[in-house]
N, C-alpha and C positions, 0 to 999 in steps of 0.2 A: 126625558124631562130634566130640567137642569133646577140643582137643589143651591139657592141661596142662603146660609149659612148667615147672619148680620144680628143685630138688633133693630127696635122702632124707632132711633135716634141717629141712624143710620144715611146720611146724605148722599153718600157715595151710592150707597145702594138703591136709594132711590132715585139718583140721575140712572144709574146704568137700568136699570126697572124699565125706564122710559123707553128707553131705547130698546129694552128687547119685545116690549109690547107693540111698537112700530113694525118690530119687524116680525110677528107672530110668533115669536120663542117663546115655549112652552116652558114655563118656572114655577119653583113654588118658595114664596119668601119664607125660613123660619127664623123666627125674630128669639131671640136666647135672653130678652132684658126680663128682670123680674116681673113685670105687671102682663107681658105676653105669654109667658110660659103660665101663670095664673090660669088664663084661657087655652090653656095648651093640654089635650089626650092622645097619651105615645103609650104604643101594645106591642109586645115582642110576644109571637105566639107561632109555634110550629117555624123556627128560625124565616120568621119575617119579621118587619115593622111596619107599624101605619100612626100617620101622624093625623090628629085631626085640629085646626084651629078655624075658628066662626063660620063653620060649616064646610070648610074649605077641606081636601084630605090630601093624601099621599102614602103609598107603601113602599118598602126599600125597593120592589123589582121595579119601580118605574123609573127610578132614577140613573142618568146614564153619564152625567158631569156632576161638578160640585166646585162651585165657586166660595172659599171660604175666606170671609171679611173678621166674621167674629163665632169660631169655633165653640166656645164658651161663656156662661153665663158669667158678666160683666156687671159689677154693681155699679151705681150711681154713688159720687160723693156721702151722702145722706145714708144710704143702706149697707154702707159698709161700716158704719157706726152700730148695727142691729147687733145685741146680744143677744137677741132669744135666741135659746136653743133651738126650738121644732124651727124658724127659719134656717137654720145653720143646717142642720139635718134634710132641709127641704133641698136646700140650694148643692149640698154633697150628692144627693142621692138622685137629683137631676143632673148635673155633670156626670157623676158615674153613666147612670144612662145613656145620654149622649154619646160618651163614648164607644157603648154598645152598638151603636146604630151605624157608628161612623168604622169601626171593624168590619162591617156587613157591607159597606160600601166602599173599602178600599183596593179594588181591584179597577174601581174606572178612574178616569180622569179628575183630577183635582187642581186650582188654580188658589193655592200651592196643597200639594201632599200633606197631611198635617203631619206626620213623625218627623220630616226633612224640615218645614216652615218650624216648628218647637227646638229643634238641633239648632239648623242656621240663626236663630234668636240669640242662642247665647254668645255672649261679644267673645269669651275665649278661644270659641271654635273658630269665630269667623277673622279673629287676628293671627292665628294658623294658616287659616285657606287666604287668607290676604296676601299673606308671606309667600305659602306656598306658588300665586299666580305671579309674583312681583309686584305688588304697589307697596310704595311707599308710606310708610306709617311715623306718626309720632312719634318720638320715643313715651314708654309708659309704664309705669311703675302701680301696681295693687297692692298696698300694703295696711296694717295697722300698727304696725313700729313706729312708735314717734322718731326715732333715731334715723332710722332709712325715710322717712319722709323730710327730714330736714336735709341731709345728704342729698336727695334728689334736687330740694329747693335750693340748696349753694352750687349743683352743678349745671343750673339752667337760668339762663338771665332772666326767663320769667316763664312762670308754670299756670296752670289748669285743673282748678277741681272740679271734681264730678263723680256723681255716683253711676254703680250699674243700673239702680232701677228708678224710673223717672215717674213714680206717682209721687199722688196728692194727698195731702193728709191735714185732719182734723187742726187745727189750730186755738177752736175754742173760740171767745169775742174775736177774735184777730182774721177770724174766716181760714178759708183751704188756703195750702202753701205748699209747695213744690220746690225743689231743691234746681235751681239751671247751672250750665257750668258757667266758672267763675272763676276768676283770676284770683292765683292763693301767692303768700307771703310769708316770710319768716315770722314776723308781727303777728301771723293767725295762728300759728301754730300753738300760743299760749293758751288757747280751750281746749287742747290736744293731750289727753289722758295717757299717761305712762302704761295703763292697763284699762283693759276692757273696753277697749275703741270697736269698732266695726272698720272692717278694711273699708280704705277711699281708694278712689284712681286718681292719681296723679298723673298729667301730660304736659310735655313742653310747649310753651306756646309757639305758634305757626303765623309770623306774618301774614295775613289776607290780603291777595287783591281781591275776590271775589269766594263763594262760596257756593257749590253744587249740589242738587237735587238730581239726581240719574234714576230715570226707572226706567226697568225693563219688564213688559211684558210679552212672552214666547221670545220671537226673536225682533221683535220692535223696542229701538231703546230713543229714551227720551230724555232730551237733556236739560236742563236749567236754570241760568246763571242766576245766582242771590246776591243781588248788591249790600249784603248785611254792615258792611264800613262805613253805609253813608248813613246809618242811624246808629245813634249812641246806646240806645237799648237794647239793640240785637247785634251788636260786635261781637261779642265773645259768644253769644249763645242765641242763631236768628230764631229758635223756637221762642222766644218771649217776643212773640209776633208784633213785628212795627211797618204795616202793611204797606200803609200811607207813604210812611221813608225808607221803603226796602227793596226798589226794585227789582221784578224778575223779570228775563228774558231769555228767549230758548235759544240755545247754542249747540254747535257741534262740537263734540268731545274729539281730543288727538285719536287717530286710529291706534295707535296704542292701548290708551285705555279702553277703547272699546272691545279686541282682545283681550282682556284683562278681564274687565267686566262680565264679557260671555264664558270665559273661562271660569270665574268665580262660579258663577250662576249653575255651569255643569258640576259642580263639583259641590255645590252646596245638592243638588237634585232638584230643584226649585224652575219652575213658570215666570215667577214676578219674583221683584224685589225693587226696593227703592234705596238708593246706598245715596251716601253724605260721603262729599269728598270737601278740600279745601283747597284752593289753589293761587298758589303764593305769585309776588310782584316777579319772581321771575320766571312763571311759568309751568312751575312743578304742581304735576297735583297728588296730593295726600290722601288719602284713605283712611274715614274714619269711622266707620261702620255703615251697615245694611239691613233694612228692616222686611221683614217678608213678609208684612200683612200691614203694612208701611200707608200713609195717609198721603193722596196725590191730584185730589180733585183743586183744591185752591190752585195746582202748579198749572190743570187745563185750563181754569178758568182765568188767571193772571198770564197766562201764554199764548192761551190758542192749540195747543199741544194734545192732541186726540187719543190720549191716554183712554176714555171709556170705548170710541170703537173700535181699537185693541184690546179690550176685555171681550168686547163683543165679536168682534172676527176669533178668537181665540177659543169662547165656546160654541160658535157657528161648527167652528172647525173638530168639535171632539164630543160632542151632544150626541152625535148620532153612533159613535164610535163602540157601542157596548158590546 
């Protein structure tokens, strides 16, 4: 049986759900958002597990893949605001849990391995293995030095900010607000604290002809091109989605990076991955990170590009494998 891993808000997992009940693949969705785990009884007893939600069950020996979208419980905007304690205690001691289960179940096949997809997350490791395979990267600067951040900004005709982590947060009357990257200047530098900054990342900027979305799952890679130049809101940053004016279309990547890419992916230990490249008016493509639990369904649906029955040929292929 193949353990799906997601939340109830979950789209991706419910197109590919579709499809595996077409094809009588035996699954059990466990949903990790707060109001599902509510309804959720998990028993570790005599090193097993069984999971039961609305009558539905599951024990660890029946599980033979594990497809993982959302390994952990994920608040919503609103519940990330909760100070109560016994919630705080609730949602600890259910992730502790979880990872109990998922120890007992790591010796079969996972789409991706969670210790390898949590490594491969962090951008430092994967501007290493970037290196390590040959792609070309930005130059890029991590600092809280106001001095080395202005030094960077005088040695580059024009730079890129952005943080490592891209959530949302509280704003108060003003609603959620999210940080996207943004084209930085000496001019900004003046709210730039001598002391007590949080490191930024600084990057130089990268002419665009276009911009790339690459996923790969097993050994199927998909490619496609992001017209993000021909809208003014998603130039520097096509995640502030401008859908209408942003054309995608699937292209084939140079054989080059397609080595490149596979070579990453062995070296990361990973299944899937969805990486961001950039690729300038003469042709070079940049490397700017890879996301291993990476978001890919808007790219089939705006392409045509059969990313879910590559998820699906993928646990076809390792379900039965225990």
């Amino acid at each position: 049986m193949l353990l799906i891993l997601s939340d109830r808000f979950d789209s991706h997992a419910d197109y590919v759900s579709e499809k595996l009940n077409h094809e009588d693949i035996a699954y059990f969705r466990f949903n990790l958002d707060v109001d599902s785990l509510k309804n959720t009884y998990i028993t570790f007893s005599q090193g097993k597990w069984s999971v039961l939600v609305h009558g539905e069950t599951f024990d660890s020996s029946q599980i033979t893949c594990v497809w993982c979208r959302r390994p952990f419980m994920e608040l919503t905007l609103e519940e990330q605001n909760y100070d109560d304690v016994d919630f705080k205690i609730w949602r600890n001691e259910w992730n502790k849990t979880l990872l109990g289960l998922y120890n007992s179940l790591k010796t079969i096949p996972w789409l991706n391995p969670l210790r390898k997809a949590y490594k491969g997350e962090n951008k430092y490791y994967q501007m290493d293995v970037a290196q390590e395979v040959g792609f070309i990267m930005p130059d890029t600067l991590v600092t809280n030095t106001k001095k080395m951040v202005a030094d960077f900004l005088r040695s580059h005709e024009k730079c890129l900010f952005k943080l490592m982590s891209q959530e949302m947060y509280d704003s108060g009357d003003e609603g959620y607000k999210g940080l996207y990257t943004n084209v930085i200047s000496m001019e900004d530098l003046s709210g730039f604290s001598e002391h007590e900054e949080n490191p930024i990342v600084l990057q130089e900027y990268i002419d665009k002809k276009f911009e790339v979305r690459y996923t790969v799952v097993g050994n199927d890679h998909f490619v496609c091109r992001i017209d993000s130049q021909k809208s003014e809101r998603a130039k520097s940053d096509w995640r502030r989605y401008d859908i209408a004016h942003t054309p995608h279309q699937a292209i084939d990547a140079p054989e080059n990076i397609v080595q490149k890419v596979s070579r990453m992916l062995s070296v990361l230990g990973l299944e899937y991955g969805a990486l961001d490249f950039i690729v300038t008016p003469e042709d070079k493509w940049y490397f700017l990170e890879i996301n291993c639990m990476g978001q890919w369904l808007w790219i089939e649906q705006l392409t045509g590009l059969p990313i879910s029955d590559s998820i699906v040929k993928w646990i076809k292929a390792h379900i039965n494998s225990k």
